[in-house]
Every structure is written in structure tokens, then in C-alpha cells.
C-alpha positions, 0 to 999 in steps of 0.5 A: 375543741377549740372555738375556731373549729366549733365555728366552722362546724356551724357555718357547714351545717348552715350551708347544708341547710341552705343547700337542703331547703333551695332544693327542696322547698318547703309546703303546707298540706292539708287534707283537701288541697284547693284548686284555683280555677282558671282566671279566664274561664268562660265557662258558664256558671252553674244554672244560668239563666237567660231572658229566654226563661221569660215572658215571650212574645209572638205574632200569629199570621194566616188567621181568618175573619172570624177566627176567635181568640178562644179558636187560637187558644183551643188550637195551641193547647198546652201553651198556657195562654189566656184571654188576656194573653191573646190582642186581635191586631186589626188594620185601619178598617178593622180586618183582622191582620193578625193576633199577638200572642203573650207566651208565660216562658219561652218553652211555651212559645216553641211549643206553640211551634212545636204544635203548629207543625204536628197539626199541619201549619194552620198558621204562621208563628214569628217572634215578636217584642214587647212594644209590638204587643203593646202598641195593639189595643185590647178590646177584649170583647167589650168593643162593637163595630156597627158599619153600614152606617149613613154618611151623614149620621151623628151621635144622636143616631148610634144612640138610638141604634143601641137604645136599651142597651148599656154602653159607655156613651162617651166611647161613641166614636165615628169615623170614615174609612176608604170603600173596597175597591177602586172608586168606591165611597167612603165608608162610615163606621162607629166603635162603641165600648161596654163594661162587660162581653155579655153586654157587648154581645147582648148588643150584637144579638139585639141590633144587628141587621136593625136600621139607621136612618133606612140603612141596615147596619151590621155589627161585629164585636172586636176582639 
């Protein structure tokens, strides 16, 4: 066979290799075949979590006057709250406007309005942050309110009201607020802070409807 004749045999089958392989490209197989998820998918990932997951806050409306924190507490059983997840909002004259609430998760908190409506809408639950929780003083029942107290009273008076009792003397707070209603005098009042609720209430229990300079005086623990 003459070289011409071999080279031109050669130059065929390249070109049928060619021809074969723009056809039919070549692929790599494996047994498992990746599959490259979409570039923009918004689908969410697997277990995602929101900060609803978290603590949540809420503001209960439509309590009484002497609605106690462990009333609210026995009144959304199962909703895991604590003494220490409950703040009595009061306003300037210490009447109770409301009571914030500390839920652990926010399943807690719609139950707590699941349990509202099956017991009839006794009160009103809003959502509420973390700064409306914050800005609410604890009292915690450590705190007394002693009103019917003398315009000119001092210090030296509201400690003689609680002689015998133990008191952080330096809380002794007094102060004036507007009377109810139209007309009507200032009112003066006085905080006291104790170490514990048993010394708070023992307060309670020992001095109230006692005298202050020949005014009966009235005692309420603040919650």
C-alpha cells in the first residue's frame, strides 16, 4: 500500500472521529447523579427558625384593682409563667393600668389567647416588646404604699407608722399626687421597700388602718 493511500486512509477516520464525537459528546456517569439546586431558590431551609421561637411579650388589659399577679397566673394556666414573669403596670397614683407579661416562647403566648377565648374574654391580651416590659418597675411584693397620709407629714412620721418593722429606711419615698376628682386636694403618699414579701405584708397585716398624726392611714403592697 503506497504511503499516499495510507495517509488518506488516516485523515478519513479522524474525520469520523470527529463527526462521532460533535454528535455525541462525551459524559461521565456515576451511580448517584448530582443535581444542582436552583441558584435562585427562595425556598426556606430545612428547620428554620424565626425569633417568634423566642421570649415574647405581652400587655394584659381589663384587670381590677386587686387582681393579684398569682390570680393571672392561675388564670392562664399552662402558659408557664412565674412571679417573676408578671410586672403590675400602675400609673402615676398607683392604680393598676395593667400587667405585662414575660411568655418563655411564643407558643406560650397564643395559648395564653387560646385560653382567654375558651374562658370567655375575662381580658384583653396585646403584643408588646421588650422595652415596654422593661420600662415597668418590679415591685415584686417587697414595696408598700401607705396613702392617707397628712399633708405636712415627714420621714420621722413614716417611721414611726412602721416601728417594729424591718424596712430599708432609705427607700422611704413621699410624695403628692392630684385628688380624684374635680377640685379636690393633693393627696400625699409614701413608698416603702422591704427585703422580703413576708416582711412586706407582715407590714400590711400590723399597720394598716393604724394613725398618722390622727389621720388613718391605708396600706396596699404593690405588686
Amino acid at each position: 500500500m503506497s504511503a499516499s493511500i495510507v495517509r488518506a486512509s488516516m485523515r478519513s477516520k479522524c474525520a469520523l472521529v470527529q463527526i462521532s464525537h460533535h454528535r455525541f459528546p462525551t459524559r461521565f456517569f456515576s451511580s448517584v447523579e448530582k443535581q444542582q439546586p436552583p441558584q435562585n431558590s427562595t425556598a426556606p431551609p430545612p428547620f428554620f427558625h424565626t425569633d417568634d421561637a423566642g421570649v415574647t411579650y405581652g400587655r394584659l388589659l381589663g384587670i381590677h384593682r386587686h387582681a393579684l399577679k398569682t390570680d393571672i397566673i392561675n388564670c392562664l394556666e399552662g402558659c408557664n409563667l412565674t412571679l417573676e414573669d408578671v410586672k403590675v403596670e400602675y400609673n402615676r397614683s398607683f392604680l393598676p393600668l395593667a400587667m405585662m407579661l414575660q411568655f418563655p416562647t411564643r407558643y406560650s403566648y397564643d395559648n395564653a389567647i387560646r385560653v382567654l377565648v375558651r374562658k370567655g374574654r375575662l381580658y384583653k391580651l396585646e403584643r408588646a416588646d421588650r422595652s415596654q416590659w422593661d420600662i415597668v418597675t418590679p415591685y415584686d411584693g417587697k414595696t408598700i404604699l401607705i396613702q392617707g397620709i397628712p399633708r405636712n407629714a415627714v420621714f420621722e412620721d413614716i417611721s414611726r407608722i412602721l416601728t417594729g418593722c424591718e424596712y430599708d429606711a432609705s427607700s422611704i419615698n413621699l410624695f403628692l399626687r392630684p385628688g380624684e376628682g374635680i377640685g379636690s386636694d393633693p393627696i400625699k403618699m409614701a413608698t416603702v421597700r422591704f427585703h422580703s414579701r413576708t416582711e412586706a405584708m407582715n407590714a400590711y397585716i400590723t399597720k394598716t388602718a393604724t394613725f398618722c398624726q390622727n389621720h388613718r392611714i391605708l396600706i396596699e403592697v404593690l405588686q
